[in-house]
C-alpha angles and dihedrals in degrees: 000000000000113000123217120221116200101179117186124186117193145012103281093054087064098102092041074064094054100044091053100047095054096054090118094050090057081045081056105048097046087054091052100047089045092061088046083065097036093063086051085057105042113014089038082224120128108177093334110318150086098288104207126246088270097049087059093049104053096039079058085058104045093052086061098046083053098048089049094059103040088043080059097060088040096252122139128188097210097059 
């Protein structure tokens, strides 16, 4: 198993640190919100009732605009 080292040496790399450290949680939150959007899309379904037609179609078009940027920076939510 490789080990990572992130090694930080004074007070005002401290929220380098943190950044760094919550790398996952962002991961997190943009999958969930993905899938938010994904059940508009879908489902037809935004916090538990009928979305409209335009709702649909612009959480269609969020998710891509999502997907684009993280897809420039070589991330990737289903991974």
């Amino acid at each position: 198993m490789a080990k990572i080292i992130l090694e930080f040496n004074s007070e005002e790399e401290a929220n380098d640190a943190r950044v760094a450290l919550d790398g996952y949680k962002w991961k997190i939150a943009m999958w969930d919100l993905d899938q938010k959007l994904r059940s508009a899309t879908k489902y037809g379904v935004i916090d538990n009732r009928e979305a409209t037609p335009e709702e649909r179609d612009m959480a269609d078009k969020v998710r891509d605009f999502i997907r684009d940027i993280l897809n420039d920076y070589n991330l990737n939510l289903d991974e």
